[in-house]
KERO-447836 format. One record per residue (C-alpha): residue number from 1; residue in one letter; chain; x negated, y, z negated. Coordinates in steps of 0.2 Angstrom, whole numbers, plus 5000, padded with zeros to 4 digits. Layout:
NUM	A	A	X	Y	Z
...
END
This chain:
1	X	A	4916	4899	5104
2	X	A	4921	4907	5086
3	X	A	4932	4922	5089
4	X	A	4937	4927	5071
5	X	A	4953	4927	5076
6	X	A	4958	4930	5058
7	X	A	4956	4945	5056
8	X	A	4969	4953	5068
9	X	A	4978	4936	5061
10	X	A	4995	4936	5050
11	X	A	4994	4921	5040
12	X	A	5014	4914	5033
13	X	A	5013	4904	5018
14	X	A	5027	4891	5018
15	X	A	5028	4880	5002
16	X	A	5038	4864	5013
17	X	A	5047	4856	4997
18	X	A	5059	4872	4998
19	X	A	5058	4877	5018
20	X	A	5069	4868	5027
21	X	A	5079	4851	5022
22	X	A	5085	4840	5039
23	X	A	5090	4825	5029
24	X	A	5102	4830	5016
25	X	A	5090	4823	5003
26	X	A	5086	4841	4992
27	X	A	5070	4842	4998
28	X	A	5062	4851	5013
29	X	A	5051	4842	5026
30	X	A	5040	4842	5042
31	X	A	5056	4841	5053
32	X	A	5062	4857	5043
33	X	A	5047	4866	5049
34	X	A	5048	4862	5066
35	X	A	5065	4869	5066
36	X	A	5060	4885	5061
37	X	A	5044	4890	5073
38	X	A	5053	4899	5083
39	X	A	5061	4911	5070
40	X	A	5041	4912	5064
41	X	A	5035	4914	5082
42	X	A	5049	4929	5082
43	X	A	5041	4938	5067
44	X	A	5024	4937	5075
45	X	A	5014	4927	5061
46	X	A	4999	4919	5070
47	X	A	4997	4905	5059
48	X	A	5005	4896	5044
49	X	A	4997	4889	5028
50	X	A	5005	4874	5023
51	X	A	5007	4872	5005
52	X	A	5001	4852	5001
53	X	A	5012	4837	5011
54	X	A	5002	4824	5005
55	X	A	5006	4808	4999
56	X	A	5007	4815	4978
57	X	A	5015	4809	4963
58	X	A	5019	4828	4961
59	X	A	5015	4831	4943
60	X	A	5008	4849	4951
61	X	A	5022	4849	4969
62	X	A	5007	4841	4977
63	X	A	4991	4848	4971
64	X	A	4990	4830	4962
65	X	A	4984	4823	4979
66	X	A	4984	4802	4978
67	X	A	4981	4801	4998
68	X	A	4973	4816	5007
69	X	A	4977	4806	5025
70	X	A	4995	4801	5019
71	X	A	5008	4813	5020
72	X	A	5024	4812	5007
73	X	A	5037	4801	5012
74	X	A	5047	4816	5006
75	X	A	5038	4826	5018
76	X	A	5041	4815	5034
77	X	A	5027	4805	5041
78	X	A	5009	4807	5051
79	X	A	5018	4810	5066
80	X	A	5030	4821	5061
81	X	A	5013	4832	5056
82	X	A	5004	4829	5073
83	X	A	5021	4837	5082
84	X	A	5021	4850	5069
85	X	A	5003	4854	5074
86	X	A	5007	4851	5093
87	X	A	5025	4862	5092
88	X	A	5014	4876	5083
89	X	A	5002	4875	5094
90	X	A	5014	4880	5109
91	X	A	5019	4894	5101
92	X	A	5001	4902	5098
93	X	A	5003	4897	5078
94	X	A	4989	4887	5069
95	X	A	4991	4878	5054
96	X	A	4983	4879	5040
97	X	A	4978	4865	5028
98	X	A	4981	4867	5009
99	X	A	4969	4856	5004
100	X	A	4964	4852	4983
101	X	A	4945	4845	4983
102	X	A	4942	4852	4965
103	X	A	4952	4836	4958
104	X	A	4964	4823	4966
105	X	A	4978	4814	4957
106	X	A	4973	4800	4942
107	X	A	4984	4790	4955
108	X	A	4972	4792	4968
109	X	A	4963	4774	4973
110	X	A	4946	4781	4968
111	X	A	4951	4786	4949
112	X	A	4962	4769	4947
113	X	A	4945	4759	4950
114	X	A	4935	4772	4940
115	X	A	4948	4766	4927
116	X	A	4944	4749	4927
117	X	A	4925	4750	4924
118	X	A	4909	4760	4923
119	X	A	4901	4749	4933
120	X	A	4916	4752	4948
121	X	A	4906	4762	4963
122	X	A	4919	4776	4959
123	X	A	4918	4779	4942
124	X	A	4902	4793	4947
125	X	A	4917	4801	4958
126	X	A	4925	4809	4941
127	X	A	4917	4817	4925
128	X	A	4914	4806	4911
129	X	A	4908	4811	4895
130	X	A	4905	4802	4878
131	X	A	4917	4810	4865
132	X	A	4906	4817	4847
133	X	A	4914	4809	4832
134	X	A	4928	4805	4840
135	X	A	4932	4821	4846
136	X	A	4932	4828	4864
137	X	A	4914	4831	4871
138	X	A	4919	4851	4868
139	X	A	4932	4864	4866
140	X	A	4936	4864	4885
141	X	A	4952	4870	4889
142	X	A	4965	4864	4903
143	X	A	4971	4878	4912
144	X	A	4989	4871	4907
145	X	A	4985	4871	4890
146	X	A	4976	4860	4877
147	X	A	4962	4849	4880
148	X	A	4953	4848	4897
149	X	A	4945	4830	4890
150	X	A	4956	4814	4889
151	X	A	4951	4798	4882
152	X	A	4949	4781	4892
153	X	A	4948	4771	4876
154	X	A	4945	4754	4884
155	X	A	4930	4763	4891
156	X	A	4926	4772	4875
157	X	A	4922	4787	4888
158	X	A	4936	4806	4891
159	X	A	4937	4811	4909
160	X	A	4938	4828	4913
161	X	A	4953	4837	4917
162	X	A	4956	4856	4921
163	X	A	4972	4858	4925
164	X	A	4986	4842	4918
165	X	A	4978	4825	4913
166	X	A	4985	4819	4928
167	X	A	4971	4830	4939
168	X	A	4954	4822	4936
169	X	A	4942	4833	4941
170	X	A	4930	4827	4953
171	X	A	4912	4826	4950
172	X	A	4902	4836	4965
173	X	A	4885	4832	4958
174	X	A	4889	4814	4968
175	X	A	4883	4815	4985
176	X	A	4892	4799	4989
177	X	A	4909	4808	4985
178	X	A	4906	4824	4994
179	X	A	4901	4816	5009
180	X	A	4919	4806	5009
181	X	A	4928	4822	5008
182	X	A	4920	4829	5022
183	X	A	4923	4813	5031
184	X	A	4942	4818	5027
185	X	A	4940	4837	5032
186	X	A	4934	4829	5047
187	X	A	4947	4819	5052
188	X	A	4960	4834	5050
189	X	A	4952	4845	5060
190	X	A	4949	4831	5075
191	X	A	4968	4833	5072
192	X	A	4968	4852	5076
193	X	A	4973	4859	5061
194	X	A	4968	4878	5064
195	X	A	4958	4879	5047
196	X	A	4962	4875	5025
197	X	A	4964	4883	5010
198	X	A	4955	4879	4996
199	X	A	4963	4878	4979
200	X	A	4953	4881	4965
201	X	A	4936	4881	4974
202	X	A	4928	4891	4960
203	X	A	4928	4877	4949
204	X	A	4918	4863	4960
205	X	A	4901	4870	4953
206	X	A	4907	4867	4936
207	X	A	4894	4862	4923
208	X	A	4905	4856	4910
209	X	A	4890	4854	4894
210	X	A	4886	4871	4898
211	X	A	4905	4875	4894
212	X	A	4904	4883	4915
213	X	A	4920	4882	4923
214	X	A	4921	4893	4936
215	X	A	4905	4902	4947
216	X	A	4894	4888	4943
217	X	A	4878	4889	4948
218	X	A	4878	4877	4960
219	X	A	4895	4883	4967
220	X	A	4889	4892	4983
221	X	A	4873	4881	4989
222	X	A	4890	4866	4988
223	X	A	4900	4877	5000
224	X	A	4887	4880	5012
225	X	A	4885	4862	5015
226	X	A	4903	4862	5015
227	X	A	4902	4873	5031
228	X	A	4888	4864	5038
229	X	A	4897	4846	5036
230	X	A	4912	4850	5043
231	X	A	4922	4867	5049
232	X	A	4906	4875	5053
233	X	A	4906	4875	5070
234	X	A	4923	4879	5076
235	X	A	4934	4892	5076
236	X	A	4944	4892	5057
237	X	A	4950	4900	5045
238	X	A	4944	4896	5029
239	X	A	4951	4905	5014
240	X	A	4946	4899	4995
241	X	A	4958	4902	4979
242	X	A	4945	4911	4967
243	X	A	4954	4917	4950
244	X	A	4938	4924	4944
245	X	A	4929	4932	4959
246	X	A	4924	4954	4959
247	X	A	4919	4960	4973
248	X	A	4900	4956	4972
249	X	A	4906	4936	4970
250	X	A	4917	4938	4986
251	X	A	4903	4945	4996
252	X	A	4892	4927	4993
253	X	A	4910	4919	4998
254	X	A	4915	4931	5014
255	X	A	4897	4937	5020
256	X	A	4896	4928	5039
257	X	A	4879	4927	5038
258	X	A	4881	4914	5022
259	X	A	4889	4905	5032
260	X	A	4902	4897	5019
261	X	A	4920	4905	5021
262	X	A	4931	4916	5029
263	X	A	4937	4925	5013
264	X	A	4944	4922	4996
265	X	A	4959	4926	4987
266	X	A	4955	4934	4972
267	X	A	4967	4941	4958
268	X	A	4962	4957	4948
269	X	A	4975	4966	4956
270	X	A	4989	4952	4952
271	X	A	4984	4952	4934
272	X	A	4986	4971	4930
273	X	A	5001	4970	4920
274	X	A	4995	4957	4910
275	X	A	4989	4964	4892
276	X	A	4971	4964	4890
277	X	A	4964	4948	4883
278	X	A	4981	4939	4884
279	X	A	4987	4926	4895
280	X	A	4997	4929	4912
281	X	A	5013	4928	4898
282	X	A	5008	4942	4889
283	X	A	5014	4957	4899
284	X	A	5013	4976	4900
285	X	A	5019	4990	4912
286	X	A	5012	4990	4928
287	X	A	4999	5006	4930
288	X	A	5002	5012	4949
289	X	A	4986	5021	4947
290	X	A	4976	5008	4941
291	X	A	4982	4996	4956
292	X	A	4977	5007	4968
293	X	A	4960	5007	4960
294	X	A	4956	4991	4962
295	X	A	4963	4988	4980
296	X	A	4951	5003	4985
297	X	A	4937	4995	4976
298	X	A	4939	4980	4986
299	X	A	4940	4990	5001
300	X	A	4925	5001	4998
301	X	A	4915	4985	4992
302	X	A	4917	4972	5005
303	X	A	4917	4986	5021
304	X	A	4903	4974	5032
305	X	A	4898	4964	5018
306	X	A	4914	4951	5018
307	X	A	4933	4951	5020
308	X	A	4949	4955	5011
309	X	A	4964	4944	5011
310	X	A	4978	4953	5007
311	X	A	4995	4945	4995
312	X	A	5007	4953	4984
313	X	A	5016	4935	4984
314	X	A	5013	4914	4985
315	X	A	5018	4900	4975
316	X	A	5011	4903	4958
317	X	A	5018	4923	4957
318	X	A	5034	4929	4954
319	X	A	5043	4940	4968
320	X	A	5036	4953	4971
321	X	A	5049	4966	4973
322	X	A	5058	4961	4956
323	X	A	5040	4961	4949
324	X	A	5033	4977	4954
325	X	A	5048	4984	4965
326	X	A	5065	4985	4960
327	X	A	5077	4973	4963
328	X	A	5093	4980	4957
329	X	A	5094	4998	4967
330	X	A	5082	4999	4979
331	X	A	5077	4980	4984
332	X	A	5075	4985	5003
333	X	A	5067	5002	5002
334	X	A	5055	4994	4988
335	X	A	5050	4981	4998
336	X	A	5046	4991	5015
337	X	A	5033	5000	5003
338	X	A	5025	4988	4997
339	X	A	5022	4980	5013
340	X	A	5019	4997	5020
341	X	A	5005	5000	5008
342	X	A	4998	4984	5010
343	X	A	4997	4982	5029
344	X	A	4986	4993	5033
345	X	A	4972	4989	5021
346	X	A	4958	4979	5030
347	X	A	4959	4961	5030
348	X	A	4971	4945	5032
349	X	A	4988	4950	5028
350	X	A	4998	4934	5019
351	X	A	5017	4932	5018
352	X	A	5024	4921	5006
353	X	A	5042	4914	5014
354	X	A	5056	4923	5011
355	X	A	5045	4940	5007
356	X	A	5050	4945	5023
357	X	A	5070	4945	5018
358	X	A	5066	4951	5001
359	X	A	5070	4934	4991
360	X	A	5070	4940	4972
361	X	A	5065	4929	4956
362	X	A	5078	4917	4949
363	X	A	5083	4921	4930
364	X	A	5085	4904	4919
365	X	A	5092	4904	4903
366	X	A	5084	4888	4896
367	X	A	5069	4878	4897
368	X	A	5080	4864	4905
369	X	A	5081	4874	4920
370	X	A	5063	4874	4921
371	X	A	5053	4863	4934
372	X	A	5038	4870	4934
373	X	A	5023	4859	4922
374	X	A	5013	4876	4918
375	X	A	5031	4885	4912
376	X	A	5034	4869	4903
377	X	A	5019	4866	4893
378	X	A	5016	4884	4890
379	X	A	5034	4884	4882
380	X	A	5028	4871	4871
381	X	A	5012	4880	4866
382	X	A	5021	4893	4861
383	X	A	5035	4886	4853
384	X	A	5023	4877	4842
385	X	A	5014	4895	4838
386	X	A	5032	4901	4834
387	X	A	5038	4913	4848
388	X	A	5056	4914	4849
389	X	A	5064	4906	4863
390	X	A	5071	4921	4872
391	X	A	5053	4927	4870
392	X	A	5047	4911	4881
393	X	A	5061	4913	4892
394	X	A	5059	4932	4895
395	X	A	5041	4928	4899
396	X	A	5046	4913	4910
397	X	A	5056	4924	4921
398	X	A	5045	4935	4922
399	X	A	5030	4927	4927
400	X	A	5035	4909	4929
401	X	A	5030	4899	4944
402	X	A	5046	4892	4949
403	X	A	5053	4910	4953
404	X	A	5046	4908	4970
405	X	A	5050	4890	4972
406	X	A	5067	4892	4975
407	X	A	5073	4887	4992
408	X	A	5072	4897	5007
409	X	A	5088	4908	5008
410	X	A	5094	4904	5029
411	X	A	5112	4909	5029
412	X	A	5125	4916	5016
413	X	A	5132	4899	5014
414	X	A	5132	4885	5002
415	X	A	5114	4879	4998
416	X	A	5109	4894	5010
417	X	A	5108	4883	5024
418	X	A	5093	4873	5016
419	X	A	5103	4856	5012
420	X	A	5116	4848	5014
421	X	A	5111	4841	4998
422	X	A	5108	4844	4977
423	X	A	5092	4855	4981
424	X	A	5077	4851	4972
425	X	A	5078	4866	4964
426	X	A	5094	4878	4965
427	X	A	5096	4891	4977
428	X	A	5097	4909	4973
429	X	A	5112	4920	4978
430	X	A	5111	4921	4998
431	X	A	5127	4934	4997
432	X	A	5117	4947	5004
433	X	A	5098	4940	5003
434	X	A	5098	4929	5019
435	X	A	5090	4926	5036
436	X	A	5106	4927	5047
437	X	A	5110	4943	5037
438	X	A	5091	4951	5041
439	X	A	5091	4947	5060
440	X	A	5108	4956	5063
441	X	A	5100	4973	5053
442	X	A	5089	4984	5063
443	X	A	5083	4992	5047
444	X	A	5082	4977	5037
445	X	A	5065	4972	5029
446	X	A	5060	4960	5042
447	X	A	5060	4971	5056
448	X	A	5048	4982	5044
449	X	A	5036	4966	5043
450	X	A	5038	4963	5060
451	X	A	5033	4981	5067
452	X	A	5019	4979	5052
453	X	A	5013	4963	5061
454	X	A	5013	4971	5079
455	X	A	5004	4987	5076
456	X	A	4991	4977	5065
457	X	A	4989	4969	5082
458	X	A	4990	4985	5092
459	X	A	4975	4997	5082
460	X	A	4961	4991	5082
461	X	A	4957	5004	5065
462	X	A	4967	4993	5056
463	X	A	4955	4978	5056
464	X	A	4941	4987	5060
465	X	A	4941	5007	5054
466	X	A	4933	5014	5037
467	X	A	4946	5016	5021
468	X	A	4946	5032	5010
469	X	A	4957	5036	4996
470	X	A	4966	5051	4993
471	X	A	4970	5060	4979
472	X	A	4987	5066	4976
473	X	A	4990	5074	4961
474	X	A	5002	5061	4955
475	X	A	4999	5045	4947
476	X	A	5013	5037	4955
477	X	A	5012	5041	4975
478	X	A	4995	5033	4983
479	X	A	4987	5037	4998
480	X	A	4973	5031	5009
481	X	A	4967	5034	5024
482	X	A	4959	5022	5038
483	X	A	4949	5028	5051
484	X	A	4935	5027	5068
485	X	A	4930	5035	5079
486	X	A	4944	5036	5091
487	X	A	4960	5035	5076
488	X	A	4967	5042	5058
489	X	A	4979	5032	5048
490	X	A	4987	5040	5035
491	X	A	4998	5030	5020
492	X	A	5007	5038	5008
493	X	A	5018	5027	4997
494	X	A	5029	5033	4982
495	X	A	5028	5019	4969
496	X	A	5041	5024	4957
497	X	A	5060	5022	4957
498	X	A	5063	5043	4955
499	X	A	5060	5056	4968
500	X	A	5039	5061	4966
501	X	A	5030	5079	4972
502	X	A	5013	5078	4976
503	X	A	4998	5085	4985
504	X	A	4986	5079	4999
505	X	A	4969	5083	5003
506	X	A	4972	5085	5021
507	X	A	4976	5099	5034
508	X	A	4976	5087	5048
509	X	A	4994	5090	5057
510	X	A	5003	5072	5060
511	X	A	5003	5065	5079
512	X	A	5014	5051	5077
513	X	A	5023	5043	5063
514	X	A	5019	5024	5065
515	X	A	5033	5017	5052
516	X	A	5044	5026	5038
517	X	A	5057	5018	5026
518	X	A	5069	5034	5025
519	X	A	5075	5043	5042
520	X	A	5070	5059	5036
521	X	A	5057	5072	5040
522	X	A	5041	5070	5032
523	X	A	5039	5083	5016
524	X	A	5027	5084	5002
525	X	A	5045	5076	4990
526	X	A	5044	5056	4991
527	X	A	5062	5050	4988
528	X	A	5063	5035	4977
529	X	A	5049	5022	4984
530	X	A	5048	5030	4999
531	X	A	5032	5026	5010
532	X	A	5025	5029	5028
533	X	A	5010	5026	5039
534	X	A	5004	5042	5051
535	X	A	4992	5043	5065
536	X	A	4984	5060	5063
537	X	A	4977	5072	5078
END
């Protein structure tokens, strides 16, 4: 029996390579997770989305999949998941599948016989095209720069590649292959994973002639045969990374009765300080304004129509306190508002590990410190178009990947608790910004999550009630309000550094104050990034 047990759900993104190390060897693993449920259990997090642990060369950390029913030998093995699954399971946590179907690794069995001929029964499984006078079938671009064509010239053919030649995209007009990756979704869920995340899903419907990358036109009759081959009948979560979905695409994604998935993740909020018309590099100052635009255009547009999922971190974004928050002076009271304002929006709440502690990015000084392949080749890129290096560098740390990559920050110790290793990548100062350090403070930033989870779980007008903005006379201090017929919810968060008057459009007097990251009376002066959530009379 389906329960939509996702939406009262908090979802805890762990990226395993940086989680928890058990043998010494820099690299975090199955065994690493296990060790840690209780501590997830104890925040109150409902199910974990597991970033990929399958058998990968890692050009991409794993989204360069070579076995989808292998897992890493730096990972652990296939039993090591299955007690992972099991230990989860006994603490009432799911966990959720990272799973890339959009392309696999150019390792991958089926693209090393599609290499070998175009007569090989797999060649049909990847994108070929003949080149135009020997150039690239169009301008296509990867989405790590340069061309998204490569020549095979022993085949006289360039395979398609969105994302780093090593990613052949797979073709999804081939019935054959689709039909093998739903075998393979299969098998995972006989396994009792508690749903899968979807990278890049918007691209599947691609129609590469037509110069159609994401939003094909085919995309969503794809995903409800999807549904109806594989998780359609039990009791996931399904969430799908869509870079270019608005609200009207979300609701042919989210809708119930389409019947494709649960919800998407989609990004015009994450891309506001980006300069118009520039890439994700090209920044500007963030708008408070603007931001709470869009997340109440979200609100307002999916209400009964679909379902938000709700992110100011993962894997590919900077932290977000030292994005968006401050992370000099105020680290802790920035953090506790942004989760305040966020955590009582409607929809799936996701924390990216190490939110909860307010982790903050890593600086580098050179592109040797750099792991991440979309840093590098963009460094590259822009080297070549004559950026200065500090100007790379500046945009690296502000906006590079690896910024959240950095290990898991246990205990103020060498490595952090992490290793007993040379971690993979290096560990970030743990002085103060440490589990151990957050579980012995009362007014520390995980016990703000964790009340955040609970009363998500507690108020029904959370996941259920209406959303309406409020105006308040200031740019920088939003408010909302969340109601039925039986509760108010009132937010009011102060997104600036410096102390901020305002006005509300409301009279009702307060019956309770739910949560509040200052001990001080309520007032209409907002200290420096202070926020609370009321329940009105």
């Amino acid at each position: 029996m389906k329960t939509n047990w996702w939406k009262k759900a908090t979802i805890y993104q762990i990226y395993p390579r940086s989680f928890q190390d058990t043998n010494a060897d820099g690299i975090g693993d199955l065994p690493g997770i296990i060790q840690r449920l209780d501590y997830l259990a104890f925040l109150g997090i409902d199910a974990v989305w597991l970033s990929p642990v399958y058998q990968s060369p890692n050009e991409d950390n794993g989204y360069d999949i070579s076995d989808y029913q292998a897992i890493g030998s730096e990972y652990g093995t296939m039993e090591d998941m299955d007690r992972l699954i099991e230990e989860a399971k006994k603490r009432n946590i799911r966990i959720i599948m990272d799973l890339v179907v959009n392309h696999t690794s150019s390792e991958h069995p089926w693209f090393q016989s599609a290499l070998q001929s175009t007569e090989s029964p797999f060649h049909d499984f990847y994108i070929w095209r003949k080149g135009v006078e020997g150039q690239p079938p169009n301008a296509l671009q990867s989405n790590f720069g340069g061309s998204a064509w490569t020549l095979v010239p022993e085949l006289g053919e360039y395979y398609l590649h969105l994302h780093a030649k090593e990613q052949p995209d797979l073709n999804w007009e081939n019935k054959k292959m689709r039909q093998e990756i739903y075998r393979m979704m299969n098998d995972w869920i006989e396994k009792g994973v508690g749903g899968f995340r979807l990278d890049v899903i918007d691209l599947i419907g691609k129609e590469p002639d037509q110069s159609i990358t994401k939003n094909g036109p085919k995309l969503h009759e794809l995903l409800q045969e999807m549904n109806q081959n594989t998780f359609g009948e039990y009791d996931l979560v399904t969430v799908g990374e869509t870079w270019g979905a608005t609200p009207e695409i979300a609701q042919l994604y989210s809708d119930e009765e389409r019947e494709e998935l649960s919800m998407v993740f989609q990004f015009e909020h994450i891309n506001l300080d980006k300069q118009p018309g520039k890439r994700k590099w090209d920044l500007k100052k963030l708008d408070p304004k603007e931001l709470h635009q869009v997340f109440s255009k979200w609100q307002t547009e999916l209400t009964g129509k679909g379902w938000n999922s709700l992110f100011w971190n993962n894997h590919d974004l900077p932290r977000i306190i030292s994005r968006w928050g401050d992370d000099q002076n105020y680290r802790i009271l920035s953090g506790k508002m942004l989760a305040i304002y966020l955590y009582f929006l409607q929809g799936t709440p996701y924390i990216y590990q190490g939110e909860e502690i307010g982790m903050i990015n890593y600086p580098v000084t050179s592109i040797e410190e750099v792991d991440d392949i979309e840093s590098r080749r963009m460094y590259d890129e822009r080297i070549g178009l004559g950026y200065t290096e500090d100007e790379i560098i500046a945009s690296i740390n502000a906006k590079g990947r690896d910024n959240a990559r950095h290990p898991m920050q246990w205990y103020a110790s060498k490595q952090a608790g992490f290793t007993e290793g040379i971690p993979w990548l290096p560990v970030g100062d743990s002085t103060e910004i440490n589990v151990a350090a957050a579980l012995d403070d009362p007014n520390s930033l995980f016990y703000t999550y964790k009340k955040l989870i609970q009363l998500r779980k507690e108020l029904p007008v959370i996941t259920e009630g209406i959303f309406e903005s409020i105006p308040t006379d200031n740019a920088e201090v939003l408010a909302y309000i969340r109601k039925n017929e039986g509760e108010k919810i009132m937010v009011v968060v102060n997104f600036s550094s410096e102390p901020n008057q305002f006005l509300l459009d409301t009279t009702q007097p307060i019956k309770e104050v739910l949560i509040h990251n200052y001990e001080k009376e309520i007032s209409q002066t907002l200290l420096p990034y202070e926020a609370y959530a009321v329940l009105l009379s």
